[in-house]
C-alpha positions as CSV (number, residue, x, y, z in Angstrom):
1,X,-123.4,-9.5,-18.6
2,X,-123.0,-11.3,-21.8
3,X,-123.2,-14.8,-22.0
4,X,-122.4,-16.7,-24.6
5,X,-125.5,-19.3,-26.8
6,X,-123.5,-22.3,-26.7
7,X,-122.3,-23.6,-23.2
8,X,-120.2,-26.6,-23.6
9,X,-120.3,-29.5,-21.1
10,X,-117.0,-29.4,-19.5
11,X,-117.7,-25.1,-18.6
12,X,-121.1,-25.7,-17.3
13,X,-120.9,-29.2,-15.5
14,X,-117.8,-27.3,-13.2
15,X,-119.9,-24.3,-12.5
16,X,-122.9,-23.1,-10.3
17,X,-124.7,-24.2,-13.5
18,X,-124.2,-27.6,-13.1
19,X,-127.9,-27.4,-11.2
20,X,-128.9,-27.4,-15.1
21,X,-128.8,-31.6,-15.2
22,X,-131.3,-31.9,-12.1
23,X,-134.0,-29.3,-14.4
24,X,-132.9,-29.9,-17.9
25,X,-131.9,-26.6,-18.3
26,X,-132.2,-23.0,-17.1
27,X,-132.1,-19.3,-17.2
28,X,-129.3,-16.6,-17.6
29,X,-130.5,-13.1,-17.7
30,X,-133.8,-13.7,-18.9
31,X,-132.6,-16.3,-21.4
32,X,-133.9,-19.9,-21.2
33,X,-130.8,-22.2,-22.2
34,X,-131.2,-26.0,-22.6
35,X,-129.1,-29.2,-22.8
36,X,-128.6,-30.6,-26.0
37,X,-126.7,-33.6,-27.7
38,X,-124.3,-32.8,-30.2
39,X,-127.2,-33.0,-32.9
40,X,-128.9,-30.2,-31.2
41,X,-131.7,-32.3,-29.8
42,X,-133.0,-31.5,-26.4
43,X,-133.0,-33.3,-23.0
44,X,-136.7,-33.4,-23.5
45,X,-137.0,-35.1,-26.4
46,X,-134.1,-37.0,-25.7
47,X,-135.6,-38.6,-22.2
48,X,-138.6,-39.4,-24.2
49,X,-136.6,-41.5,-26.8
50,X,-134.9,-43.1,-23.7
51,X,-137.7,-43.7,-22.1
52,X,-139.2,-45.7,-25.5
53,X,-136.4,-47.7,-26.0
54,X,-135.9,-48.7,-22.2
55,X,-132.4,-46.6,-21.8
56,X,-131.4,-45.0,-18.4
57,X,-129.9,-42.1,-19.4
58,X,-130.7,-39.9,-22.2
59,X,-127.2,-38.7,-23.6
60,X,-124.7,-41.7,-22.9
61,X,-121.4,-40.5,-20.8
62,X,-118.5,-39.5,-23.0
63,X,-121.5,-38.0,-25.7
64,X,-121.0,-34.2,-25.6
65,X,-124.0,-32.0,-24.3
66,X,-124.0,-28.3,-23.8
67,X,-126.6,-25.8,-22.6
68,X,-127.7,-24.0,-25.7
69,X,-129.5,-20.8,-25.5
70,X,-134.0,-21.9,-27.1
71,X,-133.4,-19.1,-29.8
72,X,-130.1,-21.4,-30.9
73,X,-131.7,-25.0,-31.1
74,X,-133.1,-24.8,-34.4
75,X,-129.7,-23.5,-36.1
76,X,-127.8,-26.0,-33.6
77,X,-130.0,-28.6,-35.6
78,X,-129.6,-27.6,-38.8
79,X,-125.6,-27.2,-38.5
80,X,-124.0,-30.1,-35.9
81,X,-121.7,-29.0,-32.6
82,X,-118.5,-28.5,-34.5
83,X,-120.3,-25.9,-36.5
84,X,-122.5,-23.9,-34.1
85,X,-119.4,-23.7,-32.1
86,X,-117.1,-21.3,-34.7
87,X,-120.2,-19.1,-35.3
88,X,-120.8,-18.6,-31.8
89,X,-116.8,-17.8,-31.5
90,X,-117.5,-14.9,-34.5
91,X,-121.0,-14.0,-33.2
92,X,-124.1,-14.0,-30.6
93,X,-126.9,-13.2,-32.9
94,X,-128.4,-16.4,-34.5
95,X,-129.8,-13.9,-37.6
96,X,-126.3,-12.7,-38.1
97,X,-125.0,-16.6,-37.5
98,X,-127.2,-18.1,-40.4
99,X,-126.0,-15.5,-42.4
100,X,-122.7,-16.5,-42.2
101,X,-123.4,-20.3,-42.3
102,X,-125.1,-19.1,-45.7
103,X,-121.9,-17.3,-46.8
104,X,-119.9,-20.9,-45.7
105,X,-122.5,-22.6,-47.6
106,X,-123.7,-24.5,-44.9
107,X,-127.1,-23.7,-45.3
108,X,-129.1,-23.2,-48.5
């Protein structure tokens, strides 16, 4: 089974993997995924920055979050949602997916 890196919200939120908001995230064959803001930040960071500034929730309703396989994050960071999503619509393999964000001349 091949899953893709980059869950969105609205896939995962009306599936069994909607248990991901209780934990934060979880595992698909053997790969840790977690939910991220559309900046790529993590629910773990982003419950922390909550938690400073006296918020509730950690992404606000309406913001988009997907679960985003760990090897993913950095180049999720790096490029924005709108981005990471057409790579991951071309390819599954983060090496292959900075190459082509090179190529784009996303990346330096």
């Amino acid at each position: 089974m091949t899953t893709s890196p980059i869950i969105p919200e609205t896939v995962w939120m009306a599936s069994q993997m909607s248990i991901a908001r209780h934990y934060g995230g979880l595992n698909i064959a053997r790969r840790q995924y977690l939910i991220v803001n559309k900046e790529g930040r993590d629910i773990y960071e982003l419950s922390a920055i909550a938690h400073k500034e006296g918020r509730d929730k950690a992404i606000e309703a309406g913001e988009p979050c997907d679960l985003c396989r760990y090897d993913w994050i950095p180049l999720y960071r790096q490029l924005g949602r709108d981005r990471i999503l057409e790579l991951v619509s071309i390819t599954d393999d983060p090496t292959q997916a900075k190459a082509i964000a090179k190529e784009k001349g996303w990346l330096e």
